[in-house]
C-alpha positions in Angstrom: 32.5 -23.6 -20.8 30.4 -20.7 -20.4 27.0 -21.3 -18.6 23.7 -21.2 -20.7 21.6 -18.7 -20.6 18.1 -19.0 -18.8 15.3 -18.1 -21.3 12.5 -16.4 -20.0 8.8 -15.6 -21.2 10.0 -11.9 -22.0 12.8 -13.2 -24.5 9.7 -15.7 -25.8 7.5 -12.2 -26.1 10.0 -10.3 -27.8 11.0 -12.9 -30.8 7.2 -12.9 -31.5 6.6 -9.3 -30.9 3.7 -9.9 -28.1 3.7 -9.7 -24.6 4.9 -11.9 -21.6 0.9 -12.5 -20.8 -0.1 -13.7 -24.0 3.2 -16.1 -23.5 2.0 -17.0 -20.2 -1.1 -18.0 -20.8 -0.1 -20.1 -24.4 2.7 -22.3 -22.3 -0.2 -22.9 -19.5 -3.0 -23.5 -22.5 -5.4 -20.8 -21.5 -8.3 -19.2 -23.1 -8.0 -15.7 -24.1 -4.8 -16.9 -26.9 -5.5 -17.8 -30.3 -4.8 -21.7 -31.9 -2.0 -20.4 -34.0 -0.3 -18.1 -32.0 -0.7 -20.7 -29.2 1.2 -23.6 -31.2 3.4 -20.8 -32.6 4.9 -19.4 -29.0 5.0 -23.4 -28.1 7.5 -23.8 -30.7 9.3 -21.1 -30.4 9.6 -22.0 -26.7 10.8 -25.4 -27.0 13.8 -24.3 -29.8 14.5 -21.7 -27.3 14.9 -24.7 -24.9 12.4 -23.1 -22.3 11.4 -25.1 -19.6 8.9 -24.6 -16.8 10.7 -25.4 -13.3 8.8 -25.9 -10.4 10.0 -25.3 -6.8 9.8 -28.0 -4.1 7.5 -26.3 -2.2 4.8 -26.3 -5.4 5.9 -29.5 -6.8 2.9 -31.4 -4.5 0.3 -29.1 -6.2 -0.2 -27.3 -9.7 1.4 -24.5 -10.4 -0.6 -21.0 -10.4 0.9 -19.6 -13.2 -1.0 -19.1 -16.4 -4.3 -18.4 -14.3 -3.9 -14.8 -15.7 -5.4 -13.7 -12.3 -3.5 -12.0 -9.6 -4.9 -12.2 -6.0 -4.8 -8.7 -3.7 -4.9 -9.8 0.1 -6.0 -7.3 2.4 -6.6 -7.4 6.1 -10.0 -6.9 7.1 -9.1 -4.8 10.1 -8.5 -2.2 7.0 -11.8 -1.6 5.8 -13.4 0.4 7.9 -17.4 0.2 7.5 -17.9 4.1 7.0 -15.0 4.5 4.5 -12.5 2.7 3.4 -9.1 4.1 1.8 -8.0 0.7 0.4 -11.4 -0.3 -1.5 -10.2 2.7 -3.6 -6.7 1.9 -3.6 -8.2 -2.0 -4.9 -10.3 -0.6 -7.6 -7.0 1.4 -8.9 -5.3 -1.4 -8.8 -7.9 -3.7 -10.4 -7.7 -1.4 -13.4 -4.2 -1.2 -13.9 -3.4 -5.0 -13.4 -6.7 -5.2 -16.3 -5.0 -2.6 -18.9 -2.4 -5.5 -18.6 -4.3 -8.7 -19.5 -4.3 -9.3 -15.7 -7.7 -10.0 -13.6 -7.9 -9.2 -9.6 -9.3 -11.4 -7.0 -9.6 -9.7 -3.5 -9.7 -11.7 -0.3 -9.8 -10.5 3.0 -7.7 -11.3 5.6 -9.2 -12.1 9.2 -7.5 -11.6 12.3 -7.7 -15.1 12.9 -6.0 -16.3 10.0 -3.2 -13.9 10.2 -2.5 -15.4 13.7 -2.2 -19.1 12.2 0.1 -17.6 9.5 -2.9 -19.4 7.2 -2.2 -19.3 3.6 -4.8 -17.1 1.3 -7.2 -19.6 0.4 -6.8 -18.2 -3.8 -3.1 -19.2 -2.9 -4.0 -22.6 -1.5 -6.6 -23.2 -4.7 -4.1 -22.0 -7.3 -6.6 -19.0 -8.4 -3.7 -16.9 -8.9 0.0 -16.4 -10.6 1.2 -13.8 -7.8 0.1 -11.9 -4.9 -0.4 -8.5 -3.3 -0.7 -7.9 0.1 -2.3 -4.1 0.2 -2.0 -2.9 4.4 -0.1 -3.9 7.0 0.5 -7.8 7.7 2.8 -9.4 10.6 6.4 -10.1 9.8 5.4 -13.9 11.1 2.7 -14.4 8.9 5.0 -13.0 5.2 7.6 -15.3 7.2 5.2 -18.3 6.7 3.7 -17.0 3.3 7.0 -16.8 1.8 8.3 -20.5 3.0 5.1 -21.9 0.6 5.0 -18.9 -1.8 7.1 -16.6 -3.1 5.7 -14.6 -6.0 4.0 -11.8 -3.5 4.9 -8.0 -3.2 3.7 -5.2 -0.3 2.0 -2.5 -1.3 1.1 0.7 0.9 3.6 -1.0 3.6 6.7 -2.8 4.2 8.6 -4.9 6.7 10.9 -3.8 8.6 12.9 -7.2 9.0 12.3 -8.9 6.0 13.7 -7.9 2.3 10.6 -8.5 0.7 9.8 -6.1 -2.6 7.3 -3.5 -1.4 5.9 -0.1 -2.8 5.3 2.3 -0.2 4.2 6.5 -0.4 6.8 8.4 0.6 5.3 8.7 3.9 8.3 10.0 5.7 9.4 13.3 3.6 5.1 13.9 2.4 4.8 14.5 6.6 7.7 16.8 7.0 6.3 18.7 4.3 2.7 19.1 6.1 4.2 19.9 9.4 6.8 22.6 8.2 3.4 24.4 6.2 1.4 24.5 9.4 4.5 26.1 11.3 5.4 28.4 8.5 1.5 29.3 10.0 2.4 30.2 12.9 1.6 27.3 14.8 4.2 26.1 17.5 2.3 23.8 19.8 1.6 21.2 17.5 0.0 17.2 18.2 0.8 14.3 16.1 -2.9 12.1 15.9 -1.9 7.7 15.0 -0.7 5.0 17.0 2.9 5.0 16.3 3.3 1.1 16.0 0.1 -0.1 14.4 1.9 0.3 10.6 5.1 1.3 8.7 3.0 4.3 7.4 2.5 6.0 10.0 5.5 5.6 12.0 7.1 7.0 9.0 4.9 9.7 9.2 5.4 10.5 12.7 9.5 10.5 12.1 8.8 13.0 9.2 6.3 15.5 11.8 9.4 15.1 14.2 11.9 16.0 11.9 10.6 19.2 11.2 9.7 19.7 14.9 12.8 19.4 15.8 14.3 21.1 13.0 12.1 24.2 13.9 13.5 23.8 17.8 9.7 22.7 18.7 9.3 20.3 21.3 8.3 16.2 20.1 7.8 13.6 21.9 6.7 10.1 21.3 4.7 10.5 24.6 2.8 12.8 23.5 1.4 11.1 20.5 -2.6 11.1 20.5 -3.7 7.3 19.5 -6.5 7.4 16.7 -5.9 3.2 17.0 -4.9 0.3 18.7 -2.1 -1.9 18.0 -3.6 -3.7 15.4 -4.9 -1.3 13.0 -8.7 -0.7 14.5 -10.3 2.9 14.9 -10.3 3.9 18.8 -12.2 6.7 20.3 -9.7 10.0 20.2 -9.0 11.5 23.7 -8.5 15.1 23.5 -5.8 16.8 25.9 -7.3 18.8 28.5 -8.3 22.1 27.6 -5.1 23.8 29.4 -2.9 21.4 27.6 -4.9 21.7 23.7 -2.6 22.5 20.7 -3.2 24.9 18.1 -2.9 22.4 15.2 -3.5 18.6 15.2 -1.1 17.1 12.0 -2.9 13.5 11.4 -2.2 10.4 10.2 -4.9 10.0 7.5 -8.5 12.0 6.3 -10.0 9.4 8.1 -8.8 10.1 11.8 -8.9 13.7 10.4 -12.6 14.2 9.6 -13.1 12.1 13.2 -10.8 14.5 15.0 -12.9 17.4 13.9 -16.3 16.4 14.8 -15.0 15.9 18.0 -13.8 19.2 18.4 -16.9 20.2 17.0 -18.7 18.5 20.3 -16.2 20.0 22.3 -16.9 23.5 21.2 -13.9 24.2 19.0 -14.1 25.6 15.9 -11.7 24.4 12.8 -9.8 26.2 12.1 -10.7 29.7 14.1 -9.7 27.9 17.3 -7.3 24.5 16.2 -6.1 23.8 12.5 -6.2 19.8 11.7 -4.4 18.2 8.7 -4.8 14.6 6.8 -3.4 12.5 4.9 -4.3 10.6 1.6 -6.9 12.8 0.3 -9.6 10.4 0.6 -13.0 11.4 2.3 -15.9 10.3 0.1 -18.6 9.7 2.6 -17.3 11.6 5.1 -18.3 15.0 5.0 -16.5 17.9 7.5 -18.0 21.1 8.1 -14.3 22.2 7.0 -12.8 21.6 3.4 -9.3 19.3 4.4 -5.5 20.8 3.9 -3.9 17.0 3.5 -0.8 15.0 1.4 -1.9 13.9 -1.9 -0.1 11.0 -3.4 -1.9 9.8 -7.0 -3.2 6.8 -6.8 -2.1 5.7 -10.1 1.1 6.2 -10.0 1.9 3.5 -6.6 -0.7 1.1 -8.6 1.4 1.1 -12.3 4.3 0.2 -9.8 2.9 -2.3 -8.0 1.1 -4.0 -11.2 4.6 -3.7 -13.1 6.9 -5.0 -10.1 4.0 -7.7 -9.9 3.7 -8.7 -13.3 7.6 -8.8 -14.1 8.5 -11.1 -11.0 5.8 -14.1 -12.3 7.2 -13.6 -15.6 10.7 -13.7 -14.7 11.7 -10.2 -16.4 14.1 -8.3 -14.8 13.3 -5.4 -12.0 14.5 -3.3 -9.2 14.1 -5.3 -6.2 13.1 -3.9 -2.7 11.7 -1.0 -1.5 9.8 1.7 -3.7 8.9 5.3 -3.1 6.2 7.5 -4.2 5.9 10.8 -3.8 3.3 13.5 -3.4 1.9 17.1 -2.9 0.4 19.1 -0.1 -3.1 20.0 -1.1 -3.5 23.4 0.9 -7.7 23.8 1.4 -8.9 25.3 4.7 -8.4 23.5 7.7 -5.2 25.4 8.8 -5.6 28.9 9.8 -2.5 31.2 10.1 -1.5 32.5 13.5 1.3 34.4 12.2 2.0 37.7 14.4 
């Protein structure tokens, strides 16, 4: 006999002609669905033979879904108090999980609680139908998350040991493309600026600098990586080379370390980009001024967000989607900080 299919809130949507959100929210009686459409997706549901099935690990508590809320979780180590890259990624993010029906709670992550592998407190209150973690978490602590909750994806990051559904830039290829410009410059001794382990991003973006260093028969070295962080994710102070040693271009990890990288200079007595040429990464400096306009990666914003709000959206309401890893691509946005040394 041949097994019986597994209705799911999208075939619910589509005999009514509404969406999977106004379904949600009917099945879990909450506000924002009318009386009749309520009672109407209710009986539609139970002639379909729908049922709600709880796992074991939620069966001791109520289950999150129908809140109509999804939770973003991001480390606190992230948000830097001068400017912070993912308070605009969040705001996106906010918007396109709203042009959906969906509302965002944000809650940071301390250090503290990462090392206890300590569940989001929105997850432990039932505040929200899904997750995403925006930054770089421990595999140990989506090891724990995952053994008590599952509907969670990574955004801007993604583990290297775990299959878990992420959305990541295209970190990788967007670096190769910066560092073959500045050679196609002129420049040949060339510095890669980010600690190499603190996150998927930029170890990806190192790989892509050495590609094309090596590529272009340049000498690249993880040795000679210049550390704009520590381990975790936190800002350092930048140690320059010495002057006998200094590069003609710095390629870095983000605007951030970017914009600090040239003040430094600055103090030193190096001017960008008559003496050294600097790249970034994100083009994101909105407090930051430099006394230099930033040649950087540009990935939109909006497009990594719709991802992440559709992969989000469609794995708590059980419709189909690509699982694993997803790229997003982006330009080189080619201002001033690079001068050409060509001939």
């Amino acid at each position: 006999m041949a097994q019986k299919k597994k209705v799911r809130l999208s075939d619910i949507a589509e005999k009514l002609n509404t969406s999977t959100v106004t379904v949600s929210k009917a099945l879990a009686d909450k506000e924002g669905v009318g009386d009749e459409l309520r009672q109407q997706i209710k009986d539609i549901a139970e002639r379909m033979g729908y049922q709600i099935k709880k796992t074991a690990a939620t069966a001791s508590r109520t289950s999150a879904a129908g809140t109509g809320n999804i939770g973003i979780l991001i480390p606190s180590r992230f948000f830097s108090p001068n400017v912070s890259y993912y308070w605009h990624i969040f705001n996106t993010l906010s918007t396109e999980l709203l042009s959906r029906g969906y509302y965002s709670i944000m809650e940071l992550l301390t250090n503290e609680d990462e090392q206890a592998n300590k569940l989001p407190r929105m997850i432990q209150d039932n505040k929200v139908d899904g997750l995403i973690i925006l930054g770089q978490t421990s595999d140990s602590f989506l090891e724990a998350l995952n053994n008590e909750y599952q509907n969670f994806i990574l955004f801007d990051f993604y583990s290297t040991k775990l299959p878990f559904d992420s959305i990541s830039n295209d970190n990788y290829f967007c670096s190769y493309m910066m560092t073959d410009y500045v050679i196609s410059q002129g420049h040949k001794k060339i510095r890669f600026v980010g600690n190499f382990g603190a996150t998927t991003s930029i170890s990806d973006r190192f790989m892509g600098f050495q590609k094309s260093m090596l590529e272009n028969h340049l000498p690249c070295s993880a040795e000679d990586i210049i550390n704009d962080r520590d381990e975790n994710g936190t800002l350092i102070k930048i140690n320059l080379p010495p002057a006998k040693s200094m590069p003609t271009a710095f390629i870095c990890n983000c605007d951030e370390t970017a914009a600090n990288l040239i003040l430094l200079l600055e103090e030193k007595g190096y001017k960008v980009p008559q003496d050294i040429s600097v790249t970034g990464f994100d083009n994101y400096l909105p407090q930051k001024k430099t006394p230099v306009e930033l040649t950087t990666v540009y990935i939109k914003p909006e497009d990594s967000t719709k991802i992440a709000a559709e992969l989000i959206i469609s794995k708590i309401t059980g419709q189909p989607y690509i699982k694993g890893r997803h790229l997003v691509s982006g330009s080189l946005v080619i201002r001033n900080s690079v001068n050409s040394i060509r001939g």
